[in-house]
C-alpha positions in Angstrom: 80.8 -94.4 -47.1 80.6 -97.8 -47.3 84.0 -100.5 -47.2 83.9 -103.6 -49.1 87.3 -106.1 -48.6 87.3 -108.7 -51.4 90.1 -111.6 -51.4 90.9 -114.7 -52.6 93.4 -116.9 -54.4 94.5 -115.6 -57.7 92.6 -115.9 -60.9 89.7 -117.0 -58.7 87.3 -114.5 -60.5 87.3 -111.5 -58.1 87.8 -108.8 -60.2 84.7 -110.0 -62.4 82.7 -110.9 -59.8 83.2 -106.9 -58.7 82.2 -105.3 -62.2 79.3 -107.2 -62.5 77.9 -106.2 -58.9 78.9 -102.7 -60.1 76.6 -102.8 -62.7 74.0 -103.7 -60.9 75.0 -100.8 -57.8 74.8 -98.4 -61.2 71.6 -99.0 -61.8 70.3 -98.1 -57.8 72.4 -94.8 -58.1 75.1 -96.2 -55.8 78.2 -94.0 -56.4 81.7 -96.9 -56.2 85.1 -96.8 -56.2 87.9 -99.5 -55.9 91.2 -100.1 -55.3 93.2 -103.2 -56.2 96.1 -104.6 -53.8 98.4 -107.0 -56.1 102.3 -108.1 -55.8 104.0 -107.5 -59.2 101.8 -106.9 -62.0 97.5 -106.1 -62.6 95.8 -105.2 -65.4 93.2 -105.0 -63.0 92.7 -101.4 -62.7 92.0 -100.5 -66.6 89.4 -103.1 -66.6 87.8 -100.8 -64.0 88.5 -97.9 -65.6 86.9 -99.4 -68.9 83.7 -99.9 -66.8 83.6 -96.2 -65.2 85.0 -97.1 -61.3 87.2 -94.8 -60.4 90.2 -96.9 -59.1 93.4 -96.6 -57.4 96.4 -99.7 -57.6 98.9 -100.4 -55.3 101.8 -103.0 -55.8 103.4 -104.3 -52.9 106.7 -105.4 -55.1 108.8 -107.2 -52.5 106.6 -107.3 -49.8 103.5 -109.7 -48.9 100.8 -107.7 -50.6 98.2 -108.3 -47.9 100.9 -106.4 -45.5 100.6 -103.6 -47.7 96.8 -103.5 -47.8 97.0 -102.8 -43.8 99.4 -100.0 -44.4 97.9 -98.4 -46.7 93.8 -99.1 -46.6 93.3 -95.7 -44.1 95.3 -93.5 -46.5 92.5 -95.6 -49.6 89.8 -94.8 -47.0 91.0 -90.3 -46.7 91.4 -90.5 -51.0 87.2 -92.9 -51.1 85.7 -90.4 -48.8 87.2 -87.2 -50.6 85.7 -88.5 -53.8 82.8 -89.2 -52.7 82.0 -92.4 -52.6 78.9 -94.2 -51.3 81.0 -97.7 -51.6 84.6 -98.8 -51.6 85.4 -102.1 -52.7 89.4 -103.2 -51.9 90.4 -105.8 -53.8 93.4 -108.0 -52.3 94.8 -111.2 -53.3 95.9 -113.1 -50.6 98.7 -114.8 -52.5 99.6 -117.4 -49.6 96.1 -118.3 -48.7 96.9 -118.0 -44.6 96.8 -113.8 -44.3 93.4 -112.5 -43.4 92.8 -109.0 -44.4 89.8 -108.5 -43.1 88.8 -105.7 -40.9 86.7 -106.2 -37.6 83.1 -104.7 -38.3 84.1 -104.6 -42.4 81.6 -106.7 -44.7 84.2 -109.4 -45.8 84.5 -111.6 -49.1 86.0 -114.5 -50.5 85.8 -115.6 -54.1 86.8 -119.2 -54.4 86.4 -121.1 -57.5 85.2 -124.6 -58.1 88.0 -125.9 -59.9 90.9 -125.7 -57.3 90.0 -128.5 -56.0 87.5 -129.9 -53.4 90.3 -130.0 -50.9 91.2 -126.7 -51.4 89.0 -125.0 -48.8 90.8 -127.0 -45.9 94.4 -125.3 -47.3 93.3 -121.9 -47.1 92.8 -120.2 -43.7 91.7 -117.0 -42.0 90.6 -115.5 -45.8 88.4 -117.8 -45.9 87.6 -119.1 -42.1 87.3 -115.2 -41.4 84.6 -114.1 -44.5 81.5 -112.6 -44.3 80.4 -114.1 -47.8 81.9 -116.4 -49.5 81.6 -116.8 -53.5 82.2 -119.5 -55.3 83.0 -119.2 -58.8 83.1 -121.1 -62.5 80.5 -122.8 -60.9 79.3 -123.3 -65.1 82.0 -125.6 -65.8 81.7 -128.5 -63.5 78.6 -130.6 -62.3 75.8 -129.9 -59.9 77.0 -133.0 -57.7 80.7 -131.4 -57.5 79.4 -127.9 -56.9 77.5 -129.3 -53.7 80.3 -131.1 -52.1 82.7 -128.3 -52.8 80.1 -126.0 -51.2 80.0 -128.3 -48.5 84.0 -128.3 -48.1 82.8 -124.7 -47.8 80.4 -124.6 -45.3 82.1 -127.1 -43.0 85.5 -124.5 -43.0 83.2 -121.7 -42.4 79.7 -122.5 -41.2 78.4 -118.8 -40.2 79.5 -117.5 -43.8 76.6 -116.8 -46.7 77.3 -119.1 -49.3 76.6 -118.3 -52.9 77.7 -119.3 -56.5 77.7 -116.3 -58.9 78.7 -116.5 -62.6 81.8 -113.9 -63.9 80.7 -114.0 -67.3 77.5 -113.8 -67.1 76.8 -112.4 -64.3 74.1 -114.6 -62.6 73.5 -113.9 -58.9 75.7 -110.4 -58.9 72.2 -108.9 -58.2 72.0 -110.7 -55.0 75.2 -110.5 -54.0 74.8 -106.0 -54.4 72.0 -106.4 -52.0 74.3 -108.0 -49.0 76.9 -105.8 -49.6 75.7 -102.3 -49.3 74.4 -101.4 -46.4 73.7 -97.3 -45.4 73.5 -98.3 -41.6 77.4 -99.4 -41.4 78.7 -95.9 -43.1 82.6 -95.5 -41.7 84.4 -92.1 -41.4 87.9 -93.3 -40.2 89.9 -96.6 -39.9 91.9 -95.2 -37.5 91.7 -97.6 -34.4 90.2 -100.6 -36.1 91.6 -103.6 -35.7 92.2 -106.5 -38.0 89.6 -109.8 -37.3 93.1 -111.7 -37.1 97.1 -111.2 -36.9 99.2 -111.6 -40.2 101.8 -113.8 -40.0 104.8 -113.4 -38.4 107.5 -112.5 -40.5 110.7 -111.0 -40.1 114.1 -113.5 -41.0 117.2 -113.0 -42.7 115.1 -113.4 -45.8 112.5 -111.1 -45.2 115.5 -108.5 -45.0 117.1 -109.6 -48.2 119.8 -112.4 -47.6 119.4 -114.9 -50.2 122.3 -117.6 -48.6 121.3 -120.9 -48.2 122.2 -122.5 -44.2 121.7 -122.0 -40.9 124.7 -119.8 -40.9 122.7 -117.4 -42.7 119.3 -117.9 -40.7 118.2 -115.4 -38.4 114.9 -114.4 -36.2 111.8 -116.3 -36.9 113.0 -119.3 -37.9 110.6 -122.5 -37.8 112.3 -125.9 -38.5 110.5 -128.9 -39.9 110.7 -131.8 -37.6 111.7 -135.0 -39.2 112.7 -137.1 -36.6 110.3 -139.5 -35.2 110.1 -139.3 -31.1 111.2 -142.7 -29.9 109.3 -144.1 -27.4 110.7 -145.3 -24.3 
C-alpha cells in the first residue's frame, strides 16, 4: 500500500483537491482509502463517502490535531492495509501552520490557496518548508500576474518542492497530480520505526493541562516570554 499525507491551512481546498485525484485513480483501477485528521467538527468524511472512498475520521477535540495524526496514523496504517488498499491518503489540517506531519520517506503535500495572501507562505513553516508537492489552489479567481508571484513566495520558502496549481471545482491538473502520487515502488507494510521529517512543537504548560488562570502565578513548564525591553547599549 501506498501513504499519501495531505495538509494545509483550513479551507485551503484539500479535501477537493483529493476527490478529484480519486476520480482520476478510479479510472486506472487504483483501489483508495482516506482518513481525515480535524479538531472539532468535519463534514469531511461524508463527502468521501458520497464519492465511494472508504474513510475513517478522527477528532483530536482538545488536543493539537496534528499530535493526534502521529498517535494514531500506524493504527490508520493496520485498519488501510486490512482493507486492502493500494493508496491511503491522510488528510490533516495543520491548524497553526508551524506542525509538520509529515513522515520521513512519505510522499508529502500541501494545498495552499492563492487568496491568503502573498505573504502567507513566509508564516507557515515545516508543512510547507517540509512538502513534497505543493498545490496551490483557487488559482481561477485572481490574475495570472498574482498567481506567479505567489508561486514564487512558494518556490523561494521551498525550492526542491513540485509546484502546481490545480482547480477544486473543476478539477484541472488532478490528472497530473494522480501521476506523482502513486508510486508501486514505495509500497509500506508498517510505520513502526519511522520517524517524523521534523519535531512538533513543544508543548506541555499549565495550559496544555487545563488551567485556564491568567499570571505567572498560574504559569508552569514551557513557558516562553515576549521580550519587550530594548537592550540598552553601553
Amino acid at each position: 500500500m501506498n501513504l499519501i499525507t495531505v495538509s494545509g491551512p483550513p479551507s485551503s481546498g484539500k479535501t477537493a483537491i483529493i476527490l478529484k485525484t480519486a476520480e482520476t485513480f478510479k479510472q486506472r483501477g487504483i483501489k483508495l482509502g482516506a482518513v481525515k485528521f480535524d479538531c472539532l467538527h468535519t463534514d469531511d468524511d461524508l463527502a468521501y463517502e458520497k464519492a465511494g472512498i472508504p474513510v475513517k475520521k478522527g477528532l483530536s477535540g482538545s488536543l493539537c490535531p496534528d499530535h493526534y495524526f502521529v498517535s494514531n496514523i500506524e493504527a490508520v496504517v493496520d485498519w488501510g492495509l486490512k482493507e486492502g488498499f493500494d493508496l491511503l491518503v491522510s488528510e490533516s489540517a495543520g491548524l497553526c501552520n508551524r506542525c509538520s506531519p509529515y513522515i520521513k520517506e512519505i510522499k508529502a503535500v500541501c494545498v495552499i490557496d492563492n487568496l491568503s495572501g502573498i505573504n502567507t507562505p513566509k508564516k507557515i513553516g515545516p508543512m510547507l518548508r517540509m512538502a513534497d508537492i505543493v498545490v496551490i489552489t483557487k488559482g481561477d479567481i485572481v490574475s495570472q500576474a498574482e498567481r506567479e508571484v505567489f508561486a514564487s513566495r512558494v518556490h523561494a520558502v521551498n525550492p526542491v518542492a513540485i509546484i502546481m496549481h490545480i482547480n477544486g471545482l473543476t478539477g484541472q491538473g488532478a490528472y497530473e497530480l494522480g501521476t506523482l502520487l502513486f508510486d508501486e515502488s514505495k509500497h509500506i507494510n508498517t510505520l513502526k520505526g519511522s520517524k517524523l521529517r521534523f519535531s512538533m512543537p513543544s508543548a506541555l504548560c499549565s495550559y496544555c493541562l487545563g488551567e485556564t488562570r491568567i499570571g505567572e502565578t498560574y504559569q508552569l513548564g514551557n513557558v516562553r516570554k515576549i521580550k519587550l525591553e530594548e537592550k540598552q547599549n553601553d
